[in-house]
N, C-alpha and C positions, 0 to 999 in steps of 0.2 A: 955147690954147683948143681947137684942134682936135684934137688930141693928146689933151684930157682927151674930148674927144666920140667921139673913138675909143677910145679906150680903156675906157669907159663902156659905146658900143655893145659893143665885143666881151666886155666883162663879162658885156652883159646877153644877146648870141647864146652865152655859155659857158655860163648859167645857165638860158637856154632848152634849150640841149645837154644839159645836167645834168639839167634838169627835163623833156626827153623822154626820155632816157636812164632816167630815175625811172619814167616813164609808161611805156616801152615792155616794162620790167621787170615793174613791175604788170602791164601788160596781158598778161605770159606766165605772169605767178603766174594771173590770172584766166582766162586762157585754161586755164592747166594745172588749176585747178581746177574750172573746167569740165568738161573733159573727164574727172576723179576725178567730177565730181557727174552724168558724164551716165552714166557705168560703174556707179556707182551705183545709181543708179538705171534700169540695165539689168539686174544683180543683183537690184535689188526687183522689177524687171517678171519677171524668172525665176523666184524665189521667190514671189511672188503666182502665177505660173501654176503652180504646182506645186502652194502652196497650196490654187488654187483644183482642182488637178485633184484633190487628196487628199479636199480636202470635200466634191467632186462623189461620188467611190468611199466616202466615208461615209455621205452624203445614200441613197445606192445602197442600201448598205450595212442603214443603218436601214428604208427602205424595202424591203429582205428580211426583217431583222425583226421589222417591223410586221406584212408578209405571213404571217411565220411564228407570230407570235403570235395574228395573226386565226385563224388556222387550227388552233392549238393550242387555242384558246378554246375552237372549237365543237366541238373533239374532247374537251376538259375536259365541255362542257356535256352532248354527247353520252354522255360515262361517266357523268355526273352520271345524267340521265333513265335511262342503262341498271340504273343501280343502283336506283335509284329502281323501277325495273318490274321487277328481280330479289327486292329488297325484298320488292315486291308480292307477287310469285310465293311469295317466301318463306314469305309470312305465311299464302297461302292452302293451300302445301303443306305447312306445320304443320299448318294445320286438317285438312287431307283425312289427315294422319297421324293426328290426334289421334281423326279418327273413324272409323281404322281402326282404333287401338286398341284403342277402345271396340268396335268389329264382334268385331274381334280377342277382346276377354274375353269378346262374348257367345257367340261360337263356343264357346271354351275352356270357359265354365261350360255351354251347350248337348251339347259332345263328353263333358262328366264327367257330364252328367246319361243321355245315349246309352249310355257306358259302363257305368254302372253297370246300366242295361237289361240290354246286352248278356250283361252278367254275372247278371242275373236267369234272363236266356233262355238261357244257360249251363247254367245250376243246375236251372232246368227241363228240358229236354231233355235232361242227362245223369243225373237221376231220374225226374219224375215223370213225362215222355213214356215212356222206353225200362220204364219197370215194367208198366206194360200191353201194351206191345209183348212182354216176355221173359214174360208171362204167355199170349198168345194164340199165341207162337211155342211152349210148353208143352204147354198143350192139344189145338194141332194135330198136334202128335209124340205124345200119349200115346192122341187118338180114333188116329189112321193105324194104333199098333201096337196097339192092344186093340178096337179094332172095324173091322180090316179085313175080317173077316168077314162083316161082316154091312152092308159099302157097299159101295153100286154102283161099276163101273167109270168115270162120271161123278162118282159119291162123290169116289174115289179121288182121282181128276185132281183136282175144284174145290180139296179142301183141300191138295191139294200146292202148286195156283197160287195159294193163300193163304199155303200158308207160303213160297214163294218171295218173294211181294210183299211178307211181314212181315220175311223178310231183306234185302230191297233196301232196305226204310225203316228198319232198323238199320244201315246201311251209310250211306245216307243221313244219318242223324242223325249217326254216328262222320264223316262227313265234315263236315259242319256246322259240329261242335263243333272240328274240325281247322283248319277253316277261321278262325272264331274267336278261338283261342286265337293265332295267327298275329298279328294285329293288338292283343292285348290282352297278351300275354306280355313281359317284360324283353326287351328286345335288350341283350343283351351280349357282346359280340366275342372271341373268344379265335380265336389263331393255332393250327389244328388240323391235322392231317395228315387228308387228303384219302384216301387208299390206306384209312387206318384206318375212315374211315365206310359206305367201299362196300365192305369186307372185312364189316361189320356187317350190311350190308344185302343181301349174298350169303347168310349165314347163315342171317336172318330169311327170305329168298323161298327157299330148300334145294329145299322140296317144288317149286316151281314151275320151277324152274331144270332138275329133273332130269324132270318131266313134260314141258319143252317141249324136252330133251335142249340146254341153251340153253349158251352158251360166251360168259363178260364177259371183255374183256380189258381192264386197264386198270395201266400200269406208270407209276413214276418222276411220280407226278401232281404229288409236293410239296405244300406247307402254304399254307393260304388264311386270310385274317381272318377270320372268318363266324361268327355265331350258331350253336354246334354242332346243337342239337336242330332248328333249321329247316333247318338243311343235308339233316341225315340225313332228315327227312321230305320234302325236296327229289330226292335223289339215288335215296329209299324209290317214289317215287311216278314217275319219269322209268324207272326199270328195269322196278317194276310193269307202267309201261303198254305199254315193249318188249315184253316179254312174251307181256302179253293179248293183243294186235295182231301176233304175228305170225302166219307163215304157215304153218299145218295142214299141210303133206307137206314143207319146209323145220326144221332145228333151228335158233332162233334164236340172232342173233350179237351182242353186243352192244361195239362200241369206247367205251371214256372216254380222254380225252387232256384233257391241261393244259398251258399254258405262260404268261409275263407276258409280257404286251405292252404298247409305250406307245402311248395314245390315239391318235395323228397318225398312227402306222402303219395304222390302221382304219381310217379314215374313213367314221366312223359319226357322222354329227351330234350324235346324244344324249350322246357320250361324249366328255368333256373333252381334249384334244388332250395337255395337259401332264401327266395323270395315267397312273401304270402301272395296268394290270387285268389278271384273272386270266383267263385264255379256257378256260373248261369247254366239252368236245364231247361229246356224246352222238350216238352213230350206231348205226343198225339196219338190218337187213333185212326188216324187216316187210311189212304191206301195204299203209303210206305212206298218204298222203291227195292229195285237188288240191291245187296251189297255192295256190287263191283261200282255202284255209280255213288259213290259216297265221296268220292275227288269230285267228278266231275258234273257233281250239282254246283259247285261255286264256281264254273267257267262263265264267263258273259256270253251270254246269247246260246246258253246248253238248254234244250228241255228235253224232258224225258217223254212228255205225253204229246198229243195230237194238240194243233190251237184251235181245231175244229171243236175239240173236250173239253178243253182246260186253256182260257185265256194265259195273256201276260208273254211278255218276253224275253225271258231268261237273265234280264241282269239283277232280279230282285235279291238274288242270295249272294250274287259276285259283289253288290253292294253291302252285304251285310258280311264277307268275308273283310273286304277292304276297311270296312268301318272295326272289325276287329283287330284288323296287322295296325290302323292308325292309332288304336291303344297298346300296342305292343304285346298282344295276345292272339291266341290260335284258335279255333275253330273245328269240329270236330260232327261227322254226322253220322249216323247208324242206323239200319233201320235192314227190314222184311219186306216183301212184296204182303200186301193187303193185312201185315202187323203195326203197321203206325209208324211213325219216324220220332228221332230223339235228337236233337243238337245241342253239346253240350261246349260252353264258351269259357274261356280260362283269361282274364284279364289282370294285372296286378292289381293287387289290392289297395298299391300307394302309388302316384303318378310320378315318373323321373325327376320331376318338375320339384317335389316336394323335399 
């Protein structure tokens, strides 16, 4: 009996043995898995803060975004409203075009109703004015030589300073009409040699050349765009007036020089930086003028002298100003009282046309 009771107990201390043995095994699987599940879950607390620092730098992220879209917006709306007032501008600079246009045709039809004037008062004063004028300039030359005789020496004189003042005002009117025709004639450009038109205009002034014992020199001038026939009355009317103007006990001199130049090297406001021009010089030793009248030698009908002294009537430079703006170049005059004068002329070099 005892024997089976031990044998029993120690059954049941193996099986307790066995069954802590079982437990103590679990309890290292549970331990060990524990430990997988706290690792675990040290891993997700890693990854959650990574997580969370990624969505932090997104959240960030989007709230620069957001900034930069608010700010895009008002720059959107901002172009919105600019267009909007450009629009505007638009609409009203169409209109102020449209009634320029309109100014614009009224001029245009106002300028052809002007010109055709012009061209009345043309026609008149190149007949029916100057027919009465070459009638009284007649009479005055046919009493002077068939009844000198028989007029006083006050005679004499009044109808001489009759016919003087009947040629001043045929001089007059041929300036006029010069002047005129300037503004109403074709501009058409041709490339001309420069030498060849003061070679013409040498010819034409002979008589005066060799009365004022006068010396032009002018070489290697080269070819210029220009309007021929307003040239030549150009070039006609700048040697003319050397001339006239120079000095009684001196023989006058006259230099012309030419060369191209580009705008930028001038620096002359008026004149286009990026365009070549043609620099025409005229120089003299005359009896010059002041400074201060260097404008106001190119006004129609300005003189500077007595016409008691110095014939002509004042439109012969206003013509040769004009005949420069009709090339679309400027004109320029310098000079000393009893140093000479200089005018120096700037034309492009190539005609708009080209």
């Amino acid at each position: 009996m005892y024997e089976d009771k031990l044998n029993i107990a120690q059954r049941g201390i193996a099986f307790q043995k066995e069954e802590n043995g079982k437990l103590a095994a679990d309890l290292l699987i549970a331990h060990r898995e524990l430990a997988f599940q706290k690792e675990e879950k040290g891993k997700r607390a890693s990854e959650l803060g990574i997580a969370n620092i990624e969505l932090a730098y997104q959240a960030a992220e989007k709230g620069k975004r957001a900034a930069e879209l608010g700010i895009a917006n008002k720059e959107l709306l901002f172009q919105v409203e600019e267009k909007e007032k450009r629009a505007a501008e638009l609409i009203i600079a169409n209109r102020e075009l449209a009634f320029q246009n309109e100014e614009k045709e009224k001029r245009a039809a106002e300028l052809s109703i002007a010109n055709k004037e012009l061209l009345a008062f043309t026609y008149i004063s190149s007949h029916d004015l100057q027919e009465p004028l070459r009638k009284i300039q007649t009479f005055v030359t046919i009493i002077l030589e068939n009844e000198k005789d028989n007029l006083s020496e006050t005679g004499k004189y009044n109808f001489q300073r009759m016919q003087l003042a009947a040629k001043r005002m045929q001089q007059l009117i041929d300036d006029l009409l010069a002047f005129s025709r300037i503004n109403t004639t074709e501009h058409k450009f041709e490339k001309t040699e420069l030498c060849m038109i003061v070679d013409e205009v040498k010819a034409e002034l002979r008589d005066t050349i060799e009365e004022k014992h006068a010396t032009i020199k002018s070489t290697n001038l080269g070819s210029a765009n220009i309007i021929p026939f307003q040239f030549r009355q150009l070039i006609y009317n700048i040697i003319s007036n050397a001339l006239k103007f120079s000095k009684p006990d001196i023989p006058s001199h006259i230099e012309i020089s030419s060369r191209i130049v580009k705008g930028s090297n001038l620096n002359i406001e008026k004149l286009s930086p990026e365009k070549n021009f043609c620099h025409l010089t005229f120089r003299d030793n005359g009896i010059g003028f002041e400074p201060h009248f260097s404008e106001r030698i190119f006004e129609v009908f300005q003189k500077l002298h007595s016409k008691d002294i110095y014939g002509g009537t004042g439109i012969g430079l206003a013509i040769v100003k004009k005949i420069v703006e009709n090339h679309k170049g400027i004109i320029t005059a310098t000079s000393k009282l009893n140093k000479g004068a200089q005018f120096d002329i700037y034309i492009p070099a190539t005609s708009d046309t080209e």
